[in-house]
mmCIF file of the N, C-alpha and C atoms, coordinates in Angstrom:
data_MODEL
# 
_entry.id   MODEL 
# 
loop_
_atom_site.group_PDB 
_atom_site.id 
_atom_site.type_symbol 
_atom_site.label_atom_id 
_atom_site.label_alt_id 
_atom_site.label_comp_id 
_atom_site.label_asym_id 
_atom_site.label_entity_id 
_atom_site.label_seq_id 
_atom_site.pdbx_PDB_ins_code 
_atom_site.Cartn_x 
_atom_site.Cartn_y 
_atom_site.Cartn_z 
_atom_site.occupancy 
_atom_site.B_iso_or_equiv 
_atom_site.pdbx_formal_charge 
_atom_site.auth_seq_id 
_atom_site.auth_comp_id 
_atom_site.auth_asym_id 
_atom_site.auth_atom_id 
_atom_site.pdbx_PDB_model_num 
ATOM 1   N N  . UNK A 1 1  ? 69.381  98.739  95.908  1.00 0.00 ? 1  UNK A N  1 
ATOM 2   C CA . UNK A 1 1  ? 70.588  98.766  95.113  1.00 0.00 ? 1  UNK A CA 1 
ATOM 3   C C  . UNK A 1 1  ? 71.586  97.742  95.662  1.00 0.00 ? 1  UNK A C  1 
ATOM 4   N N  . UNK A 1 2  ? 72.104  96.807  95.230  1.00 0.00 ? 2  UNK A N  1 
ATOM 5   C CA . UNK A 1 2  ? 72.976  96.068  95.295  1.00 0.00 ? 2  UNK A CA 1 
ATOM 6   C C  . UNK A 1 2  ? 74.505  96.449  95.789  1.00 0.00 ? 2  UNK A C  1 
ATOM 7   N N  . UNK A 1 3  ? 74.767  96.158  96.775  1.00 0.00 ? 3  UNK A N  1 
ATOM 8   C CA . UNK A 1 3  ? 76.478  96.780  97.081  1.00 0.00 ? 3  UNK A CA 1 
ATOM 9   C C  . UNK A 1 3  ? 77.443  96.225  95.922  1.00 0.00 ? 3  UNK A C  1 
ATOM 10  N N  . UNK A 1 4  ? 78.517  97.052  95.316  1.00 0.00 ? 4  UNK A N  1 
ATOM 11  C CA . UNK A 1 4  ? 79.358  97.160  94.862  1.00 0.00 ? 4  UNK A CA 1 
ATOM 12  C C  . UNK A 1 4  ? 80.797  96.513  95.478  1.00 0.00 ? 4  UNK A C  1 
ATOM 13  N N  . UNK A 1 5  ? 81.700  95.021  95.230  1.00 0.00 ? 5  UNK A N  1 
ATOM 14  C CA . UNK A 1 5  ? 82.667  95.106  96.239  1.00 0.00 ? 5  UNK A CA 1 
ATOM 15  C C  . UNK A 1 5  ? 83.482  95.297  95.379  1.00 0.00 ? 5  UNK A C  1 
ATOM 16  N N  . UNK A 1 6  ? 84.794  95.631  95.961  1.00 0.00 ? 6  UNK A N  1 
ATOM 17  C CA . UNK A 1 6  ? 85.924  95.210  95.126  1.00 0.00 ? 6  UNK A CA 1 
ATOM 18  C C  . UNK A 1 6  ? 87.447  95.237  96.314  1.00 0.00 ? 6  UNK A C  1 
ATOM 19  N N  . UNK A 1 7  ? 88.091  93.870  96.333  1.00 0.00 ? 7  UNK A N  1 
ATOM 20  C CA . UNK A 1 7  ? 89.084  93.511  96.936  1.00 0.00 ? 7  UNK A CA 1 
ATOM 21  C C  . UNK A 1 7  ? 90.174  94.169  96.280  1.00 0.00 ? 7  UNK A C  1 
ATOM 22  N N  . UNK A 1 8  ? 91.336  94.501  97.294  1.00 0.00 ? 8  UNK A N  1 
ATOM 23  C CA . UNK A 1 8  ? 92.737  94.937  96.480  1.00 0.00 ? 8  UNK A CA 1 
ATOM 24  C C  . UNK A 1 8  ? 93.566  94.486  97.813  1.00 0.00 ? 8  UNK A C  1 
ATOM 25  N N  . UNK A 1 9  ? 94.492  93.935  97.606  1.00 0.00 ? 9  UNK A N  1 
ATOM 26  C CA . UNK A 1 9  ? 96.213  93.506  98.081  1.00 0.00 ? 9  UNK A CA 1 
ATOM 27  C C  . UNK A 1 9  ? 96.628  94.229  97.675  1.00 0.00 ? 9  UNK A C  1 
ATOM 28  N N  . UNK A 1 10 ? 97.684  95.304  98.311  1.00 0.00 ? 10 UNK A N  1 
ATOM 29  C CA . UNK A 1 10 ? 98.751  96.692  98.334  1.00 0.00 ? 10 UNK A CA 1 
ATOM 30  C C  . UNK A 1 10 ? 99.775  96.391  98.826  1.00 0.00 ? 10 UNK A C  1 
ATOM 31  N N  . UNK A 1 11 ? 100.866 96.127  98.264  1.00 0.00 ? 11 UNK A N  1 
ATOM 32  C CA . UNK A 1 11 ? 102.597 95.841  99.190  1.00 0.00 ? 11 UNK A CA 1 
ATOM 33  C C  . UNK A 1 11 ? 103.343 96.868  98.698  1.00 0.00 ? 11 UNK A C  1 
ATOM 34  N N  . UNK A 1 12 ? 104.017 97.495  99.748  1.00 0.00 ? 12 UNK A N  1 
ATOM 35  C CA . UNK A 1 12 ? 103.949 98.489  99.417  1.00 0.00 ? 12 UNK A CA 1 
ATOM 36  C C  . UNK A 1 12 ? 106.097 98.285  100.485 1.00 0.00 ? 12 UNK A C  1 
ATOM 37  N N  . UNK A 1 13 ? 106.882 99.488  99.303  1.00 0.00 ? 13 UNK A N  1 
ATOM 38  C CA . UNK A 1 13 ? 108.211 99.311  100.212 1.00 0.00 ? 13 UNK A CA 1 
ATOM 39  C C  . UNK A 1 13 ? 108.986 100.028 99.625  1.00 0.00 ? 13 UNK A C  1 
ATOM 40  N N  . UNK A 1 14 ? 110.200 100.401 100.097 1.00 0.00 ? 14 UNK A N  1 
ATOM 41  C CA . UNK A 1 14 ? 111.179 101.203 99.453  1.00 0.00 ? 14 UNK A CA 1 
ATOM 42  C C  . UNK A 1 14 ? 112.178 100.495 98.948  1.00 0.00 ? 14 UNK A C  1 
ATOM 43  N N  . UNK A 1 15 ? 112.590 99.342  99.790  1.00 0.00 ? 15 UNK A N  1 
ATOM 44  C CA . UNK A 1 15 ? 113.476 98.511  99.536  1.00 0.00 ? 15 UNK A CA 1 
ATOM 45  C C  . UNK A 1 15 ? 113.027 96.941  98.468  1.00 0.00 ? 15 UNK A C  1 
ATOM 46  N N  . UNK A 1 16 ? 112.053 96.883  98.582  1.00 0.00 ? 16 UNK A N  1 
ATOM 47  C CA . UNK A 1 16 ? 111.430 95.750  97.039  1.00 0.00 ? 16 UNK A CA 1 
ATOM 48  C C  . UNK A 1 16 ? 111.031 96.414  95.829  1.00 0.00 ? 16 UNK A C  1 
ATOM 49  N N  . UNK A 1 17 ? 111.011 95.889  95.014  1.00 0.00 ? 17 UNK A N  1 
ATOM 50  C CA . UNK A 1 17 ? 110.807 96.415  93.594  1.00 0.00 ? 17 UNK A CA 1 
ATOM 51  C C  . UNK A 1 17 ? 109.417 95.548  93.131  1.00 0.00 ? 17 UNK A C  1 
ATOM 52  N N  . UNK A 1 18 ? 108.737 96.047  92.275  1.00 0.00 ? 18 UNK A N  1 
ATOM 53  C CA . UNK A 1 18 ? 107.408 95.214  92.153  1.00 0.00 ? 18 UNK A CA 1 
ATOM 54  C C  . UNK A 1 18 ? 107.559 94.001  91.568  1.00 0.00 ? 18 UNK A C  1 
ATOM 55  N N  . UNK A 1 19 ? 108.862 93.774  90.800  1.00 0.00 ? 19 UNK A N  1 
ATOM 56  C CA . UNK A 1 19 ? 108.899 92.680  90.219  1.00 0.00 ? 19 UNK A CA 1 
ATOM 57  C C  . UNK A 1 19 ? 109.542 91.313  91.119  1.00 0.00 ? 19 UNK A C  1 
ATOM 58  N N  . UNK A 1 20 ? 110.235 92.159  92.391  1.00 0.00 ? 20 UNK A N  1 
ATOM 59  C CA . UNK A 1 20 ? 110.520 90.915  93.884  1.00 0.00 ? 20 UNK A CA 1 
ATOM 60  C C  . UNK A 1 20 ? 109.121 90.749  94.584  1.00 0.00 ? 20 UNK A C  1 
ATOM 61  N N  . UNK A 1 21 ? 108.294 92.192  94.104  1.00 0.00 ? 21 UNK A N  1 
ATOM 62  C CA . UNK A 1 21 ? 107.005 91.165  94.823  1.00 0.00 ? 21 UNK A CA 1 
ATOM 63  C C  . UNK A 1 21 ? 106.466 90.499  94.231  1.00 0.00 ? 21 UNK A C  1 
ATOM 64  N N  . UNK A 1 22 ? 106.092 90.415  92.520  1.00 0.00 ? 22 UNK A N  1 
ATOM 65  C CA . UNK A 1 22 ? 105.870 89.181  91.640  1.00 0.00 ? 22 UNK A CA 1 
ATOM 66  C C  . UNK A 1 22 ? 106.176 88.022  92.132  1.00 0.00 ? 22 UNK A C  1 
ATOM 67  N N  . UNK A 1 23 ? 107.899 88.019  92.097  1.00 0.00 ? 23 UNK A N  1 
ATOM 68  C CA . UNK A 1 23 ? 108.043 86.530  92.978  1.00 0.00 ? 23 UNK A CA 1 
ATOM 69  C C  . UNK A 1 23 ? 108.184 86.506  94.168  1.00 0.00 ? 23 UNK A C  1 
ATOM 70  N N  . UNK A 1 24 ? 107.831 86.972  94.900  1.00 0.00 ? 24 UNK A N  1 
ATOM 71  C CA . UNK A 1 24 ? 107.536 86.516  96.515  1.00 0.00 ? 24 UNK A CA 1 
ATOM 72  C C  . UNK A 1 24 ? 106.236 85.822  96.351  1.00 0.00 ? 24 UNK A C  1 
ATOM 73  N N  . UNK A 1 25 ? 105.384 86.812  95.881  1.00 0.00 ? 25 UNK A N  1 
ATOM 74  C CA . UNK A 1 25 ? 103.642 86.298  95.955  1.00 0.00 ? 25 UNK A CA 1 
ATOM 75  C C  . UNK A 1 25 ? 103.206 85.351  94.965  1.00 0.00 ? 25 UNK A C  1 
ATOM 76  N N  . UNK A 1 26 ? 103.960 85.462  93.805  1.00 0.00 ? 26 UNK A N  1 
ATOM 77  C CA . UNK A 1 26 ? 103.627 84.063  92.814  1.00 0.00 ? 26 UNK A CA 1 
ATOM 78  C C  . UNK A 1 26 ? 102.218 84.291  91.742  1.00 0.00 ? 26 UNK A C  1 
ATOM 79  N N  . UNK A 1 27 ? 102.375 85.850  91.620  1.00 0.00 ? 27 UNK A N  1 
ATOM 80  C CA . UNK A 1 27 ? 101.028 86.205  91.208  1.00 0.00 ? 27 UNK A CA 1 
ATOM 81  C C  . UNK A 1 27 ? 101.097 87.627  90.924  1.00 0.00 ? 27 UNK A C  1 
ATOM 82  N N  . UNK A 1 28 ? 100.895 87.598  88.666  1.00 0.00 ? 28 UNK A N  1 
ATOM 83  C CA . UNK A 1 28 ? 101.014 88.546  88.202  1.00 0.00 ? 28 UNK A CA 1 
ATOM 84  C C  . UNK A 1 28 ? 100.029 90.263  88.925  1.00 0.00 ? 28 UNK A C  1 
ATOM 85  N N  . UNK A 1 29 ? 101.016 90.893  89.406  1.00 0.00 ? 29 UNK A N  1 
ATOM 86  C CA . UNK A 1 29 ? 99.677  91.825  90.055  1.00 0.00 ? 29 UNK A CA 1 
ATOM 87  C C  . UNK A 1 29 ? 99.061  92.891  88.803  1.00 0.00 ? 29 UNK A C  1 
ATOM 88  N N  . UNK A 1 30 ? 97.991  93.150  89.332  1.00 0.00 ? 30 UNK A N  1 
ATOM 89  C CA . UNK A 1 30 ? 96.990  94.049  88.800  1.00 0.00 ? 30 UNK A CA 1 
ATOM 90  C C  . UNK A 1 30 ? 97.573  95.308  88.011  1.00 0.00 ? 30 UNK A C  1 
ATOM 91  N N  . UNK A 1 31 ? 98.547  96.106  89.296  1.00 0.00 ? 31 UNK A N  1 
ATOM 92  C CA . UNK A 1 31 ? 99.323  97.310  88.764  1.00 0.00 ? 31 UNK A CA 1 
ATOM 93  C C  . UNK A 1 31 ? 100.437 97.600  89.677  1.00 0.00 ? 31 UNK A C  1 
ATOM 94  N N  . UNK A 1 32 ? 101.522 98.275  89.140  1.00 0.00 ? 32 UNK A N  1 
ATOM 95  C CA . UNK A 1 32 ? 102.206 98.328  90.071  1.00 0.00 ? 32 UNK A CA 1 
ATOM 96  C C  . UNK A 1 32 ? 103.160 100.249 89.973  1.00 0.00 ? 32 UNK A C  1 
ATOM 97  N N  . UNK A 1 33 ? 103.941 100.367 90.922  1.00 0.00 ? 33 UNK A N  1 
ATOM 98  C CA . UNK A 1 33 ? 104.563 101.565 90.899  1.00 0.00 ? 33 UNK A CA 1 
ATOM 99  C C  . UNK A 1 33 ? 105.816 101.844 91.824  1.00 0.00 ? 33 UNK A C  1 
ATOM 100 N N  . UNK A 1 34 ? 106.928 102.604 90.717  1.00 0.00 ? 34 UNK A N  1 
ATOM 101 C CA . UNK A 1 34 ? 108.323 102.768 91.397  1.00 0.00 ? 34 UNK A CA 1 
ATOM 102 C C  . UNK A 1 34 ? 108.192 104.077 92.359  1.00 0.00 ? 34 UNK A C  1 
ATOM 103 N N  . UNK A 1 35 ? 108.953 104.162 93.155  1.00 0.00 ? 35 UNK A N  1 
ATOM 104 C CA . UNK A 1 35 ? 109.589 105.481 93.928  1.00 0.00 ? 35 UNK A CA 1 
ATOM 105 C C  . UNK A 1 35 ? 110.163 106.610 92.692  1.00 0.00 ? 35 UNK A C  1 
ATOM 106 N N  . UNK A 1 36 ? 108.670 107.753 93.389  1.00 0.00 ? 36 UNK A N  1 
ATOM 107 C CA . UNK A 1 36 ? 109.553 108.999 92.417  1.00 0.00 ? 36 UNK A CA 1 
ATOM 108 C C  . UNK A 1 36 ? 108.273 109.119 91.243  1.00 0.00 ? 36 UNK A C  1 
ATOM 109 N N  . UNK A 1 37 ? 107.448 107.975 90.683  1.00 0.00 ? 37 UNK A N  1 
ATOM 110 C CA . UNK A 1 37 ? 106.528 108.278 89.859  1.00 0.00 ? 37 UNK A CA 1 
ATOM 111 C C  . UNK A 1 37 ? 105.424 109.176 90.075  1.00 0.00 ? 37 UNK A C  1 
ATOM 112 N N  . UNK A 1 38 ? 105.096 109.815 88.974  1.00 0.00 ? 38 UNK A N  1 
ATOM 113 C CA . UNK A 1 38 ? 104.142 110.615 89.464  1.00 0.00 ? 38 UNK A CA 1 
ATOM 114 C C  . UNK A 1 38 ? 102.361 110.109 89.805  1.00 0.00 ? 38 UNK A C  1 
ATOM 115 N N  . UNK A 1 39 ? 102.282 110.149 90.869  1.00 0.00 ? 39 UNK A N  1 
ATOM 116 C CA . UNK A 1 39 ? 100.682 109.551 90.855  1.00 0.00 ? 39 UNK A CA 1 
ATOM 117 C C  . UNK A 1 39 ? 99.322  110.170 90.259  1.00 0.00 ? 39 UNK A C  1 
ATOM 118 N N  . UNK A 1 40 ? 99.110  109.902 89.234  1.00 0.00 ? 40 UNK A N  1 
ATOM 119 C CA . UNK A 1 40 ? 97.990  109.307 88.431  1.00 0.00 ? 40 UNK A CA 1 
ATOM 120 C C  . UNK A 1 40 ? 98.090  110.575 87.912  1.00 0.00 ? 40 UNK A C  1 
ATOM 121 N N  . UNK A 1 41 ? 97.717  111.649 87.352  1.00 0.00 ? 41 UNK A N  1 
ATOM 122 C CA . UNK A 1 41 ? 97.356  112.998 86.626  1.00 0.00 ? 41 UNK A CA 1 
ATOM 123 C C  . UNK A 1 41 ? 97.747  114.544 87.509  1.00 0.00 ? 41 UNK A C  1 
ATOM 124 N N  . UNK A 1 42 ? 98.516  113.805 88.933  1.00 0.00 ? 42 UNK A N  1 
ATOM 125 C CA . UNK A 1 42 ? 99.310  114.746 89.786  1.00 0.00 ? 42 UNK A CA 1 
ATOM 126 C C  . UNK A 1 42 ? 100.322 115.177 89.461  1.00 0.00 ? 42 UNK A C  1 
ATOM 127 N N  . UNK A 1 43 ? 101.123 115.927 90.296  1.00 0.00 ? 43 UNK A N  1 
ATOM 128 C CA . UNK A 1 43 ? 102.013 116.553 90.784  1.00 0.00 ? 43 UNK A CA 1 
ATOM 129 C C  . UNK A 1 43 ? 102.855 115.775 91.959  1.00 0.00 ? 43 UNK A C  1 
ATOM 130 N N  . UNK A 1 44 ? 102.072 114.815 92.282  1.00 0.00 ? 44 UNK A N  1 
ATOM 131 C CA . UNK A 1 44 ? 102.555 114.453 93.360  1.00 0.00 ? 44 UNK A CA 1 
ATOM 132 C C  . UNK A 1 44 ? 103.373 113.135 92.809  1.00 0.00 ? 44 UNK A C  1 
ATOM 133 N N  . UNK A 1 45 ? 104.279 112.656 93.794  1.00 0.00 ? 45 UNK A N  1 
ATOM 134 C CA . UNK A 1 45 ? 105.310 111.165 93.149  1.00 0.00 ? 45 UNK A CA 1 
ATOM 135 C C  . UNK A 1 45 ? 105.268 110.316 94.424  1.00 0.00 ? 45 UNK A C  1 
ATOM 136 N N  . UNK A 1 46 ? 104.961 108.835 93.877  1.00 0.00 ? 46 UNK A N  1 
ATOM 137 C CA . UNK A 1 46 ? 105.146 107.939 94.898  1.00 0.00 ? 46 UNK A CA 1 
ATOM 138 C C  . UNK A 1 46 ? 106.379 108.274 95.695  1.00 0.00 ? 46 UNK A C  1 
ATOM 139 N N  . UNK A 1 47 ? 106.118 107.762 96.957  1.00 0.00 ? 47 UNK A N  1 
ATOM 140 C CA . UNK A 1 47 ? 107.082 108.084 98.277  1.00 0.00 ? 47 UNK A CA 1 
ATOM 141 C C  . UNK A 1 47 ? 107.587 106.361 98.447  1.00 0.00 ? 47 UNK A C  1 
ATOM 142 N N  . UNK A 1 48 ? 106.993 104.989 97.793  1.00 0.00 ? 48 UNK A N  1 
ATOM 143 C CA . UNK A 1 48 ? 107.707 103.785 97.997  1.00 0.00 ? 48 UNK A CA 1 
ATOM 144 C C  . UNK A 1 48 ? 107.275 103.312 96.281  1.00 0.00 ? 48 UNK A C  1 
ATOM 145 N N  . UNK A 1 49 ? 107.728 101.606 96.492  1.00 0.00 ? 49 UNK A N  1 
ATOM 146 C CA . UNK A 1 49 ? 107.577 100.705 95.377  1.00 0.00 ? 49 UNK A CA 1 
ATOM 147 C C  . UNK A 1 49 ? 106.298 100.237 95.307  1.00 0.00 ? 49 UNK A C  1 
ATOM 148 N N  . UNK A 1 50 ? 105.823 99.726  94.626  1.00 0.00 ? 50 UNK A N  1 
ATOM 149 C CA . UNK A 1 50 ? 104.130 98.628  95.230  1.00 0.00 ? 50 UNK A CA 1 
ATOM 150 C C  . UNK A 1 50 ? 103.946 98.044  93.720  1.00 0.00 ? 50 UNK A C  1 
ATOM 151 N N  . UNK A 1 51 ? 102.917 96.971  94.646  1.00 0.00 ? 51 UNK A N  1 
ATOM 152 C CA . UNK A 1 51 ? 102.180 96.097  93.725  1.00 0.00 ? 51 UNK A CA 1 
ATOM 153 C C  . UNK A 1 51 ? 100.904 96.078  94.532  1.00 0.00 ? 51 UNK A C  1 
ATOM 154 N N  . UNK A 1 52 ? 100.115 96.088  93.304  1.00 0.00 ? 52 UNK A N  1 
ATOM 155 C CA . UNK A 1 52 ? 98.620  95.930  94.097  1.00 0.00 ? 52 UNK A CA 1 
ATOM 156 C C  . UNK A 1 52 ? 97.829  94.946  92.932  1.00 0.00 ? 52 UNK A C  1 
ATOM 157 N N  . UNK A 1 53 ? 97.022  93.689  93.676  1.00 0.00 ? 53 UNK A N  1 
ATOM 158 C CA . UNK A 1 53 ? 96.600  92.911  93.259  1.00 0.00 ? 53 UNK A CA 1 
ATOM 159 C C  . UNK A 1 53 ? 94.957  92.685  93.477  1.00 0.00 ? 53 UNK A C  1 
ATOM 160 N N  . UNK A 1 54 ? 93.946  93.308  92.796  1.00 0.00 ? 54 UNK A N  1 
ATOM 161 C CA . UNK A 1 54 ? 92.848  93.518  92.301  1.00 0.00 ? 54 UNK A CA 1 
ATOM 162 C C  . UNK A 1 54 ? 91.682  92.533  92.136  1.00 0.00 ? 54 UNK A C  1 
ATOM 163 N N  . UNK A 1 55 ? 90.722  92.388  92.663  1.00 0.00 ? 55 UNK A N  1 
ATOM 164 C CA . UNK A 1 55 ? 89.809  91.705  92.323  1.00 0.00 ? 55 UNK A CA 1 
ATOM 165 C C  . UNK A 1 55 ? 88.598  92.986  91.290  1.00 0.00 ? 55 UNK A C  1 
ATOM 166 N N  . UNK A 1 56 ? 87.980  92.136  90.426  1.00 0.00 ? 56 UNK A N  1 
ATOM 167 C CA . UNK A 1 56 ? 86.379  93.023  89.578  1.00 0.00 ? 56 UNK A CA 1 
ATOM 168 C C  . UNK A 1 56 ? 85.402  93.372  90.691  1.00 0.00 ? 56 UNK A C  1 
ATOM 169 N N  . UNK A 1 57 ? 85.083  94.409  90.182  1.00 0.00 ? 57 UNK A N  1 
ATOM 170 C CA . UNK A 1 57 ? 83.972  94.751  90.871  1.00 0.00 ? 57 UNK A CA 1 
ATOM 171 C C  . UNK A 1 57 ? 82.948  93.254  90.962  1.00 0.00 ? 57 UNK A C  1 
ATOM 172 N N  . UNK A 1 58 ? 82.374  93.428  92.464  1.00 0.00 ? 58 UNK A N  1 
ATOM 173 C CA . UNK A 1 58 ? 81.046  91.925  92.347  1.00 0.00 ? 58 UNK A CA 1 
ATOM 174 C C  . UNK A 1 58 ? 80.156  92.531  93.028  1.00 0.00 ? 58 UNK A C  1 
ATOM 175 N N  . UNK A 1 59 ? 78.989  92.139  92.317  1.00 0.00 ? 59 UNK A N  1 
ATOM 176 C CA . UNK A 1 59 ? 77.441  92.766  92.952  1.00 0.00 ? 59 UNK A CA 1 
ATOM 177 C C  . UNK A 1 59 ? 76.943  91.987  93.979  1.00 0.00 ? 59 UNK A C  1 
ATOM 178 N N  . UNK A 1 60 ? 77.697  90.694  94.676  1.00 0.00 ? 60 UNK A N  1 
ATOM 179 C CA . UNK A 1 60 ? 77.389  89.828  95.592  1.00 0.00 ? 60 UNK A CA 1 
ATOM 180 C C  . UNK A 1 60 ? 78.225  89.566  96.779  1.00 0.00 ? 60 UNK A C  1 
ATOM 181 N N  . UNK A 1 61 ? 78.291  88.963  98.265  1.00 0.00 ? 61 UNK A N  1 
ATOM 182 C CA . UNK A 1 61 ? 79.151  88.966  99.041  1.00 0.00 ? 61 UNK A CA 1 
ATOM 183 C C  . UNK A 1 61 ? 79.643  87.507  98.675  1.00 0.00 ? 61 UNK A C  1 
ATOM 184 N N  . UNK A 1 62 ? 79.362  87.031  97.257  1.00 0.00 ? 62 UNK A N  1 
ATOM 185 C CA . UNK A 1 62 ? 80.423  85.467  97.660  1.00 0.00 ? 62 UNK A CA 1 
ATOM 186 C C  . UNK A 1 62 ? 81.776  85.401  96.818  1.00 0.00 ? 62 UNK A C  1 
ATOM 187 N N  . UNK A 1 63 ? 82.588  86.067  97.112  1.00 0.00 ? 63 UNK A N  1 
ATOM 188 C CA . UNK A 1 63 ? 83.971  86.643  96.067  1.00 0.00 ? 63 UNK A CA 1 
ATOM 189 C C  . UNK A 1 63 ? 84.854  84.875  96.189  1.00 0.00 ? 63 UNK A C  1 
ATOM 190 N N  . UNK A 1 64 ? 85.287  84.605  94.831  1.00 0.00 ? 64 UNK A N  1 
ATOM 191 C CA . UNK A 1 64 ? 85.398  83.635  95.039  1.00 0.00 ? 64 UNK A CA 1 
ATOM 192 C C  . UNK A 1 64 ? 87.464  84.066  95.320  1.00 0.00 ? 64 UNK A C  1 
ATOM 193 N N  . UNK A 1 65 ? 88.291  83.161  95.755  1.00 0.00 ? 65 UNK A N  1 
ATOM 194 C CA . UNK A 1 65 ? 89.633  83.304  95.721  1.00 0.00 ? 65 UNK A CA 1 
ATOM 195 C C  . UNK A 1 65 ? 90.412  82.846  94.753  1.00 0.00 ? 65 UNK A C  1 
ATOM 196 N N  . UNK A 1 66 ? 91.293  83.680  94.277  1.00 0.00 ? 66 UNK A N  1 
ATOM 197 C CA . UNK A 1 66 ? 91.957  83.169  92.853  1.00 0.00 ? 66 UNK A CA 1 
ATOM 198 C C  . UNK A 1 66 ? 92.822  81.801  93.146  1.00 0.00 ? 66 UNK A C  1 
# 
């Protein structure tokens, strides 16, 4: 069976907003989330801000860089 990869970049803060990490990093991210939201089908709420920036799943170790 072939390994499965998948890369992710997480910035993560109380004091940035996802859209100051847009422009810090220069690069629309994947997904992002405020302080206080609820995480995913929980009960529970983010504790900071974030952006997380995603690579596809790849069935090979040669991931190329965006």
């Amino acid at each position: 069976m072939l390994p499965e990869i998948l890369v992710e970049f997480i910035i993560t803060g109380i004091n940035l907003s996802p859209d100051e990490i847009t422009g810090i990093i220069g690069t629309i991210p994947t997904k992002t989330w405020m302080l206080g939201e609820p995480i995913q089908k929980t009960l529970l709420k983010r504790k900071n801000n974030g952006s997380c920036l995603s690579s596809e799943y790849h069935h090979d170790l040669d991931l190329q860089i965006m």
